[in-house]
C-alpha positions as CSV (number, residue, x, y, z in Angstrom):
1,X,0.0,0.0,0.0
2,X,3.1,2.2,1.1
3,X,4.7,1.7,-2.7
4,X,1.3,2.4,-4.5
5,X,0.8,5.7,-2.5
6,X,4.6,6.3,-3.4
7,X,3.9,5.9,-7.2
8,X,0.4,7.9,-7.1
9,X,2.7,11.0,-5.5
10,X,5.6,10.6,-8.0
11,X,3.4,11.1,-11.0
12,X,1.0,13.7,-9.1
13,X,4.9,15.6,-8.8
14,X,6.1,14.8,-11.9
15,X,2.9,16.5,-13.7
16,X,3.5,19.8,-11.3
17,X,7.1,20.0,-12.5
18,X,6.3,19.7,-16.3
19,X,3.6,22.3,-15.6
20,X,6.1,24.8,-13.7
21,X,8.9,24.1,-16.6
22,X,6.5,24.9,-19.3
23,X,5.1,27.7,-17.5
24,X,8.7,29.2,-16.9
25,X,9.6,28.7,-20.1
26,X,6.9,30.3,-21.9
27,X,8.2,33.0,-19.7
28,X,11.6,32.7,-20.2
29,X,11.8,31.7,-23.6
30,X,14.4,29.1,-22.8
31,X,14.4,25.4,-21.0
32,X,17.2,25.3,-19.3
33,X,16.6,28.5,-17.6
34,X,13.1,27.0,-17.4
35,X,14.2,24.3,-15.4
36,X,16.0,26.1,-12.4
37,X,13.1,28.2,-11.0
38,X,10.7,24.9,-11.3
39,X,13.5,22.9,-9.4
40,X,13.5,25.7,-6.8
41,X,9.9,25.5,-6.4
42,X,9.6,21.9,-6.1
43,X,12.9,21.5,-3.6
44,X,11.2,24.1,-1.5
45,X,8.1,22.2,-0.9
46,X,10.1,19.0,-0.6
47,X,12.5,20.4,2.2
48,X,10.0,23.3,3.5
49,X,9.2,21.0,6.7
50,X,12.7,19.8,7.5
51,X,14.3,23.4,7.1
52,X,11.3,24.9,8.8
53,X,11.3,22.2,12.1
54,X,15.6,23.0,11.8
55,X,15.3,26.8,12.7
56,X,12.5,26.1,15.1
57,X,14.9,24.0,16.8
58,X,17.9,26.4,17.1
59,X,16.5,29.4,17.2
60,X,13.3,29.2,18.9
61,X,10.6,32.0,18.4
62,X,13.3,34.3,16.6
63,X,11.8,36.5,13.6
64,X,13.5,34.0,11.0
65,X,11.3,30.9,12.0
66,X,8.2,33.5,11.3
67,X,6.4,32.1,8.6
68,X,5.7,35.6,7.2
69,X,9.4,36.2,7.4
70,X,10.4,32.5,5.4
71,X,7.4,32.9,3.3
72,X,8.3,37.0,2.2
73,X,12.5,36.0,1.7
74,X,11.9,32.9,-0.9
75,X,9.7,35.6,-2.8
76,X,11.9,37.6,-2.6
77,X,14.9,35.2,-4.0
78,X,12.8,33.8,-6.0
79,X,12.1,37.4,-8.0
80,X,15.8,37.9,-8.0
81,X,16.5,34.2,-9.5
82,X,13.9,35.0,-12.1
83,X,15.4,38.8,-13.0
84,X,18.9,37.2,-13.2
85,X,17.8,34.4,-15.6
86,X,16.0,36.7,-17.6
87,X,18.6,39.5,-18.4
88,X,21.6,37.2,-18.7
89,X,23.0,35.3,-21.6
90,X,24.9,32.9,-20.2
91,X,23.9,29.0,-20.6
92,X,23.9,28.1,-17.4
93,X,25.6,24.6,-17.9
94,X,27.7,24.3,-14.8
95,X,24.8,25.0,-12.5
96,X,22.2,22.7,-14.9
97,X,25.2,19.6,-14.8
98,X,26.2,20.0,-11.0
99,X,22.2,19.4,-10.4
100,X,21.7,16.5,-13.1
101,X,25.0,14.9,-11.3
102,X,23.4,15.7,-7.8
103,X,20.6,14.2,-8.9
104,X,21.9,11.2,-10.4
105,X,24.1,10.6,-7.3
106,X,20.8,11.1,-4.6
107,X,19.2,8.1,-6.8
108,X,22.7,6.1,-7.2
109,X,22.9,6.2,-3.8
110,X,19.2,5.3,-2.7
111,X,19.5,2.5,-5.4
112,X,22.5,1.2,-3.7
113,X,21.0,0.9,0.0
114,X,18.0,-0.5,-1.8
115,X,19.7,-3.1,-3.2
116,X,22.7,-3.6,-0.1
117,X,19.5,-4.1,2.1
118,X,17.7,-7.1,-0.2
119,X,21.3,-8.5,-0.5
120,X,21.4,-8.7,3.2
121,X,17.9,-10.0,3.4
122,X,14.6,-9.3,5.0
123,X,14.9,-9.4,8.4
124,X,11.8,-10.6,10.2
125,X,10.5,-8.5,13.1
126,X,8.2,-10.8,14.4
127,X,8.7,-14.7,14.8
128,X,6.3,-16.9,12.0
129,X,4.5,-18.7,14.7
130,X,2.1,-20.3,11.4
131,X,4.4,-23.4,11.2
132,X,4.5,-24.2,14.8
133,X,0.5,-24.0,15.0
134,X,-1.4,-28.0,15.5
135,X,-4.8,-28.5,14.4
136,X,-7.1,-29.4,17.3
137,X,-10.4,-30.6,15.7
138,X,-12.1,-31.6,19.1
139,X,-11.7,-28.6,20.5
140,X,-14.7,-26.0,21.0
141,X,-14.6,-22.8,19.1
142,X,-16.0,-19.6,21.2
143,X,-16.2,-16.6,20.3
144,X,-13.6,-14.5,21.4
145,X,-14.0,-11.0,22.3
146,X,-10.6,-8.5,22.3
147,X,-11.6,-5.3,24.0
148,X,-8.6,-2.9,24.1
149,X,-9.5,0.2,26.6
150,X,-6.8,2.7,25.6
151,X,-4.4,3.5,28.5
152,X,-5.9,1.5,31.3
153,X,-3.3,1.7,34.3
154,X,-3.1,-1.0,36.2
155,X,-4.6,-1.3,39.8
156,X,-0.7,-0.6,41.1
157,X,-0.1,2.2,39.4
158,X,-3.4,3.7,40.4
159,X,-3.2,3.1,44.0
160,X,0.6,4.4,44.1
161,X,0.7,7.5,41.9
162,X,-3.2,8.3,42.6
163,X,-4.2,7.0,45.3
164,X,-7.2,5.2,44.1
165,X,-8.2,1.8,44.8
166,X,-10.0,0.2,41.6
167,X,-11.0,-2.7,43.8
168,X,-14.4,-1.9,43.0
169,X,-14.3,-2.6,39.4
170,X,-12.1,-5.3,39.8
171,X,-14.3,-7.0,42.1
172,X,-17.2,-6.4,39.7
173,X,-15.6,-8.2,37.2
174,X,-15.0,-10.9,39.5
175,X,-18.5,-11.6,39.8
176,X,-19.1,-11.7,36.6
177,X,-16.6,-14.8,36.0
178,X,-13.7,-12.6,35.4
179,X,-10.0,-13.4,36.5
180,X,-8.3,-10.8,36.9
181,X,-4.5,-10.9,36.7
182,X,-2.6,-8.6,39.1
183,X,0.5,-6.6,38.0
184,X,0.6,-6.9,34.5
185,X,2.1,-5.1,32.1
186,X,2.4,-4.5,28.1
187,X,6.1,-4.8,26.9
188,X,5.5,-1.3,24.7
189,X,4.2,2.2,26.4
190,X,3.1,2.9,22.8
191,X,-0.3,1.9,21.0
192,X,0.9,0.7,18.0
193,X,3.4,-0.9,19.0
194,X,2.0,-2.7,22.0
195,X,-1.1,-4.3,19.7
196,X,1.9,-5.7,17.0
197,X,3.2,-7.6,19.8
198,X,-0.3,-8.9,21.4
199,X,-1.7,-9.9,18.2
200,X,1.9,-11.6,17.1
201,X,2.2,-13.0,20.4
202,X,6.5,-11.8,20.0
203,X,8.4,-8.9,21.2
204,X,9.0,-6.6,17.9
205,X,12.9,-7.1,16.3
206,X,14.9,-5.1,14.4
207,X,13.1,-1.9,15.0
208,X,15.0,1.3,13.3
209,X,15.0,3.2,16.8
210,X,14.3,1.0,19.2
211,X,13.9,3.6,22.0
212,X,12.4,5.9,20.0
213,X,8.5,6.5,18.4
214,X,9.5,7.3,15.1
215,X,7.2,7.0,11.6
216,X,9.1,4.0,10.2
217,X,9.1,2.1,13.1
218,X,5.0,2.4,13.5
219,X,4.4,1.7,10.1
220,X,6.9,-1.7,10.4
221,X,4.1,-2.1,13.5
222,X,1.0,-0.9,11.6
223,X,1.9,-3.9,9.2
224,X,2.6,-6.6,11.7
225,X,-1.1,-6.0,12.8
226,X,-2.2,-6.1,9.3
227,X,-1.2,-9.5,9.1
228,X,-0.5,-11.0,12.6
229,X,0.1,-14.6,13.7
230,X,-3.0,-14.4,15.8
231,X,-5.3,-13.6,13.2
232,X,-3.7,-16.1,10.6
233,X,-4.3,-19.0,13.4
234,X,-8.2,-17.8,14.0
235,X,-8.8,-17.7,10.2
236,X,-7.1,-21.5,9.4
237,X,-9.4,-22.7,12.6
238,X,-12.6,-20.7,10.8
239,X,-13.4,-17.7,12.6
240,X,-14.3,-14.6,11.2
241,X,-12.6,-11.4,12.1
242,X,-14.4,-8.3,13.0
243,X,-12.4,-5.1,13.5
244,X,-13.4,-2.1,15.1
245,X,-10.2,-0.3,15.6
246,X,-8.1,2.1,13.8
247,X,-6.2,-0.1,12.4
248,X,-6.2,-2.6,9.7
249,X,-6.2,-5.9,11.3
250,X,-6.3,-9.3,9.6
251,X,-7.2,-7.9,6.2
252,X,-10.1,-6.4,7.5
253,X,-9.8,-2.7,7.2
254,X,-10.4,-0.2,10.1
255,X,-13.5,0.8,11.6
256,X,-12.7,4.4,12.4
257,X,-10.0,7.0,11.8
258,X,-7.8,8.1,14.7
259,X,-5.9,11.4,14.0
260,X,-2.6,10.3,15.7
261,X,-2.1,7.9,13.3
262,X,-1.9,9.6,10.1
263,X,-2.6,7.8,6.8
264,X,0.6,6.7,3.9
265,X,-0.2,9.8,2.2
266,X,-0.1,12.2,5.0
267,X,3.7,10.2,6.5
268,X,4.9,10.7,3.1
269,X,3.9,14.3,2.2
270,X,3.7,15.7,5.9
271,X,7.0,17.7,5.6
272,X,6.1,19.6,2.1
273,X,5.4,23.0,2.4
274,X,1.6,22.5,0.4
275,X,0.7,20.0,3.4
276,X,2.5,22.4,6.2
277,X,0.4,25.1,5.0
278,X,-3.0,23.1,4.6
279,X,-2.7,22.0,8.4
280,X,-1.6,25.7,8.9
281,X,-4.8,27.2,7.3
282,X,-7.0,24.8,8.7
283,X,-6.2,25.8,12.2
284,X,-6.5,29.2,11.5
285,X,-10.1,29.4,9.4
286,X,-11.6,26.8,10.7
287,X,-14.9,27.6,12.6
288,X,-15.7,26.5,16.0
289,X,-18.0,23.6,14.5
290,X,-15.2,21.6,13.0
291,X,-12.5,22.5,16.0
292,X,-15.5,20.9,18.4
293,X,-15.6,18.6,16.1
294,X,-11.8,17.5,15.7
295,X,-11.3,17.6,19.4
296,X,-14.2,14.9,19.6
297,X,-13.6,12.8,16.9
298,X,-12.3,10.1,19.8
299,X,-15.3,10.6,21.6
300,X,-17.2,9.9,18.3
301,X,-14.8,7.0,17.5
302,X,-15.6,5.1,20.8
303,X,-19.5,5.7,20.2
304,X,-19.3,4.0,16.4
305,X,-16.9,1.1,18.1
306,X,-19.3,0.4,21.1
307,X,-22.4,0.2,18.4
308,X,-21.0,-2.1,15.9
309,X,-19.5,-4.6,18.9
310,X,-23.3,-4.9,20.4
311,X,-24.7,-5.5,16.5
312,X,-22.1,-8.3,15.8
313,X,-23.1,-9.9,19.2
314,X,-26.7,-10.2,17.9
315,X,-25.5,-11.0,14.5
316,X,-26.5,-15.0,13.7
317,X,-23.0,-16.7,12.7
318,X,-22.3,-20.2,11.5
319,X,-18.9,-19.7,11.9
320,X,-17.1,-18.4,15.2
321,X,-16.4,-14.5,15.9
322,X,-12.9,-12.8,16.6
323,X,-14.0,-9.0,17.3
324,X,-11.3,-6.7,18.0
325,X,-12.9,-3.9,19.5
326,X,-10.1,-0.9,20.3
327,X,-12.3,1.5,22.9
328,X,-9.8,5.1,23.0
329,X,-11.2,5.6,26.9
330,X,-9.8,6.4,29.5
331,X,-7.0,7.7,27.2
332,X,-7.6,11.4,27.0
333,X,-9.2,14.0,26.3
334,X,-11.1,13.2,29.0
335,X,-15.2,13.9,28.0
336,X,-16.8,13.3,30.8
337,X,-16.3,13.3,34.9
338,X,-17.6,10.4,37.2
339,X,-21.6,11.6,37.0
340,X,-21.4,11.4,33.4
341,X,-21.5,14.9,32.6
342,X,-19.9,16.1,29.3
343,X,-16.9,17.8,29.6
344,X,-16.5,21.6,27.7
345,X,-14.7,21.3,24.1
346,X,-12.7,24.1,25.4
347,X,-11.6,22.1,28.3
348,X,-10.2,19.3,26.1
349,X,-6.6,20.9,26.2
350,X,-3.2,18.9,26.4
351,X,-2.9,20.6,29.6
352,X,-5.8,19.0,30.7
353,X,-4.1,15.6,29.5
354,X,-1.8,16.2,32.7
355,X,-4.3,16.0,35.5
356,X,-4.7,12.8,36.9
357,X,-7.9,14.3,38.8
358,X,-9.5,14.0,34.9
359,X,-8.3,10.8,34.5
360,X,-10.3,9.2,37.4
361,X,-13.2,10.9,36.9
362,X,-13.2,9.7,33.2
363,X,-11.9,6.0,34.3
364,X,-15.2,6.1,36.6
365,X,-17.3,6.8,33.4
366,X,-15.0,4.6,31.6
367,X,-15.6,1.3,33.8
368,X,-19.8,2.0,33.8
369,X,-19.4,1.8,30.0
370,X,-17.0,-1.3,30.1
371,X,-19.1,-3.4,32.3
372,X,-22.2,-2.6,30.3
373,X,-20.1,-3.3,27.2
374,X,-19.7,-6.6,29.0
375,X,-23.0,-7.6,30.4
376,X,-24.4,-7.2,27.0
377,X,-22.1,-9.8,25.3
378,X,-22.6,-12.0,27.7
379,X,-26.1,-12.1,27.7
380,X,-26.9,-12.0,24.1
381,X,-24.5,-14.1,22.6
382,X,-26.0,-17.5,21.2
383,X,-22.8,-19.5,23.3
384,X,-20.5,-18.2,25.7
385,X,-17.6,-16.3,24.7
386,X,-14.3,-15.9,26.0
387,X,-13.7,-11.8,26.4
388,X,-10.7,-10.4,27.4
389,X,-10.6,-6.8,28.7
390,X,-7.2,-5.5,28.2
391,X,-5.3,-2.1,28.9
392,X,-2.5,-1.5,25.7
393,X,-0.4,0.2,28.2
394,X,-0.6,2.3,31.4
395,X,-1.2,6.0,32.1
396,X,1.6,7.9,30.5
397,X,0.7,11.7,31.1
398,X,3.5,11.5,33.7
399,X,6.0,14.5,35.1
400,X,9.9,13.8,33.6
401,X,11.5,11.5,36.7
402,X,8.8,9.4,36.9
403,X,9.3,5.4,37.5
404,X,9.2,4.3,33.8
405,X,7.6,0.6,35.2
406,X,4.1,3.1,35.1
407,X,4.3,3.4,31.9
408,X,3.5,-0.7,31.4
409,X,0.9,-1.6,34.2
410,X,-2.3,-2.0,32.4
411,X,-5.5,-3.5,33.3
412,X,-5.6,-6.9,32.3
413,X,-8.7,-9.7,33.1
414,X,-10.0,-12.6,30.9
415,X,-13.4,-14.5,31.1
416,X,-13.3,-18.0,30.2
417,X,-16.7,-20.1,30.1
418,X,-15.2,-23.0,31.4
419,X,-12.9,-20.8,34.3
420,X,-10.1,-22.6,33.4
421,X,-7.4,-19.8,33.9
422,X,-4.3,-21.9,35.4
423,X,-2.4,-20.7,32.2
424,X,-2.2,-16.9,33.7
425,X,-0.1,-15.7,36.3
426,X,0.8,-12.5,38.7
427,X,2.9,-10.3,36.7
428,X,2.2,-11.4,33.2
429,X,3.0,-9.5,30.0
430,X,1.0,-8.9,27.1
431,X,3.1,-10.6,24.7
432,X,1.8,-13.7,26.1
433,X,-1.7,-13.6,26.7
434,X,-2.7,-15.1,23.6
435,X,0.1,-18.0,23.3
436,X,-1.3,-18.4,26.8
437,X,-5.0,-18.5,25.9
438,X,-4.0,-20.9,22.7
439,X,-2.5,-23.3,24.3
440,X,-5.3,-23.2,27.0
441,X,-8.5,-23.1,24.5
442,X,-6.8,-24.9,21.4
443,X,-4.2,-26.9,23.2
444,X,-1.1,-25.5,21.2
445,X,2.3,-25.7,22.7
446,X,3.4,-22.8,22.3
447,X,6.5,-21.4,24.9
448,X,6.2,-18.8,26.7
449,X,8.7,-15.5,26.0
450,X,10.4,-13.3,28.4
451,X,8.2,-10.9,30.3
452,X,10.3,-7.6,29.2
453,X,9.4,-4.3,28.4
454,X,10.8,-1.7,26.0
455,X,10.5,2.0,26.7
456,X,10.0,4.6,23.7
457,X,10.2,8.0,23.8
458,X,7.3,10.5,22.5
C-alpha cells in the first residue's frame, strides 16, 4: 500500500514539475533557464518542513522561523532568480550539470542501500509462529472478544501514583466470571506498538529506533497488525474477524479513523510546504463547529466502536467471531467526569491531558461503560464467549523523573466459560496472553517469551 501511495505521488509531482517548466519557459523563452526556477519551487516544498522544524529547533521563536518572514524572503529570491535568468546570456551549464549529477548521485545512492538491504535480506521483526501451529479438531470454538480500553493503568499504578483503589471494578468483574490478573504489564508504552506484539504473540525485532516512536518504526508495527500470527491461526481454525479499531487488522480494514495515526499519504507528504500550510490554514479558518468537532472525533470513535460490537453480538453466525474492539477511553481528552457529565470542548486541552484528577473521573465513566459493554455480550451471545478486557499500556501523562515501570501496568482480566485460567499468572506480560490463551482453548504448545518491556520515547 506504502509503494502504491509512493507511485500515485511521483506522477502527481512529476505533472507539477512539467507544468512549472513549461510555465517558466513560456516566460523565459528558454528550457534550461526554465528548469532552475521549477527545481526551486519543487525542492522548497520537498524540504519546506525539515528546514522549517531545523530553525525552530535552534533558534526558537526568533523573527526567521516566522512564517511571514520564510514565506516573504523565498519571494523575494525567487524574484531575484527570475530577473537574473531573464537579463543574462549565459547558458547556465555548470549549475544545470552539478544538479543532473546531484541528482543522479541522490538516486545512485538510494539505489545502492535498496539493493545492499535485499542483498542482506529481510529481516523478520516478528517470529512466523504459522508453522508451529497444531490443528485441534475436538476442540470448541467460542467466540472470542478483544476489547482494548486505551491506557488503562493497572490497579498498582493507580493506587501508588493516585491514590485510588479500583478494587471496586475489579471486584465487579469478578463476579461476573472474570479473572483478573494482578501486575501486569504491556512490553511497549506505545499503541501501536503494544497491539503488533499482542496480536503476534512476539516482542518486535529489528526496530530502526528501538527507544524511540519514530514513523518508520509504527508503520513496520501498523503492518505486523495487518497480518498478525493471531489472526492467521483464527482464520485456518474458521473464525471470522471483526475489526473495530483504527487499524487494519487481519485484512479487515479499520473501523474508524484516529488522527494520531496519520494515513501513507499524510507520513509521506507531511514535511512539504503544500501539506504544512493546509494544516496551517485549517487551524486558523476553521470555525468552531469543526475545531469541536476534531477535538471529539475520539469521543465519536468510541460511540461507532461500542455500536458495531453490540450489533455483531446479535448477528446469527455459522462460523465463530474474533472482534477486536479498540475502545480510546480512559486515554484522553477526557469527555466526561464520574456523574457522566460532558466535559467543555474548550476544556479538552493537552494541559488537561496532565491532571490525573481527569483521569479518574473519566476512568469512573469509563468502567460503567466497560461493564455494560460486557453484560451485553454476555447475555446476548448464542454460546458463551471468551472476552478479554485489556489495557494496551498504562497512564503515560506522567512528570519527567517518573518510574518508567508506570508506563506498562495495564488492566488486564480474561473470562473463560469453562474458568479454566491456570495458564495466567501475577505479573504477566501482554506478549503472552494469547500464546497463553491458545495453548489453554486450542491446546497448542506454544513457549512462553520473556516478560520484558521496551520504553519509547514520544
Amino acid at each position: 500500500m506504502l509503494i502504491k501511495t509512493a507511485g500515485w505521488l511521483i506522477v502527481v509531482y512529476s505533472i507539477a514539475t512539467i507544468i512549472l517548466l513549461v510555465l517558466f519557459k513560456l516566460l523565459l523563452k528558454d528550457w534550461r533557464k526554465a528548469a532552475l526556477p521549477a527545481f526551486s519551487l519543487m525542492a522548497f516544498n520537498f524540504f519546506f518542513g525539515s528546514i522549517y522544524d531545523l530553525l525552530k529547533k535552534n533558534f526558537h521563536d526568533a523573527f526567521i522561523t516566522k512564517l511571514s518572514f520564510i514565506l516573504a524572503l523565498t519571494l523575494i529570491l525567487l524574484v531575484i532568480l527570475f530577473i537574473y535568468l531573464k537579463r543574462t546570456d549565459r547558458k547556465l551549464l555548470r549549475t544545470t550539470h552539478y544538479l543532473n549529477l546531484l541528482f543522479i548521485l541522490l538516486i545512485v545512492l538510494d539505489a545502492g542501500a535498496l539493493l545492499a538491504k535485499s542483498f542482506k535480506g529481510k529481516k523478520q521483526p516478528v517470529a512466523d509462529l504459522s508453522k508451529t501451529f497444531t490443528e485441534c479438531d475436538t476442540c470448541a470454538r467460542p467466540d472470542i472478544y478483544l476489547i482494548i480500553t486505551d491506557e488503562y493503568a493497572g490497579n498498582t499504578e493507580l493506587k501508588e501514583l493516585f491514590a485510588f483503589d479500583n478494587s471496586a471494578f475489579e471486584n465487579e468483574l469478578k463476579t461476573r466470571g472474570f479473572h483478573i490478573i494482578n501486575n501486569s504489564v504491556s512490553n511497549y508504552n506505545a499503541t501501536v506498538y503494544s497491539m503488533a506484539s499482542i496480536l503476534n504473540m512476539d516482542h518486535i525485532s529489528h526496530l530502526n529506533r528501538p527507544s524511540l516512536v519514530n514513523h518508520k518504526d509504527m508503520l513496520l508495527c501498523r503492518g505486523l497488525i495487518q497480518n498478525n500470527n493471531l489472526a492467521g491461526f483464527l482464520k485456518k481454525n474458521g473464525y471470522t474477524i471483526y475489526n473495530y479499531s483504527f487499524f487494519d487488522m487481519g485484512g479487515k480494514t479499520k473501523a474508524v479513523n484516529n488522527l494520531y495515526f496519520s494515513s501513507n499519504k499524510l507520513l509521506l507528504t507531511g514535511q512539504t510546504f503544500i501539506r504544512r500550510m493546509i494544516r496551517n490554514a485549517g487551524a486558523r479558518f476553521a470555525s468552531k463547529e469543526k475545531i469541536d468537532a476534531i477535538k471529539k472525533n475520539d469521543l465519536y470513535n468510541d460511540i461507532r466502536v461500542d455500536s458495531l460490537t453490540r450489533q455483531v453480538v446479535l448477528q446469527k453466525n455459522s462460523s465463530p467471531k474474533f472482534v477486536y474492539t479498540h475502545l480510546n477511553m480512559p486515554h484522553p481528552p477526557y469527555f466526561y467526569d464520574s456523574s457522566g457529565r460532558e466535559i467543555s470542548t474548550s476544556d479538552l486541552t493537552d494541559e488537561s491531558a496532565m491532571k490525573k484528577n481527569g483521569y479518574i473521573e473519566y476512568l469512573h465513566y469509563t468502567n460503567r461503560k466497560l461493564l455494560s459493554l460486557v453484560d451485553f455480550i454476555k447475555k446476548n451471545s448464542v454460546s458463551p464467549p471468551v472476552i478479554l478486557l485489556l489495557g494496551d499500556h498504562g497512564f503515560r501523562q506522567l512528570p519527567a523523573g517518573t518510574d518508567q515501570k508506570y508506563y506498562f501496568m495495564n488492566l488486564n482480566s480474561v473470562y473463560f466459560p469453562n474458568g479454566n485460567y491456570t495458564g495466567f499468572y501475577d505479573g504477566l506480560s501482554t506478549v503472552n496472553q494469547f500464546r497463553i490463551i491458545l495453548n489453554t482453548l486450542f491446546a497448542q504448545k506454544l513457549s512462553l517469551v520473556k516478560d520484558s518491556t521496551s520504553f519509547l520515547k514520544e
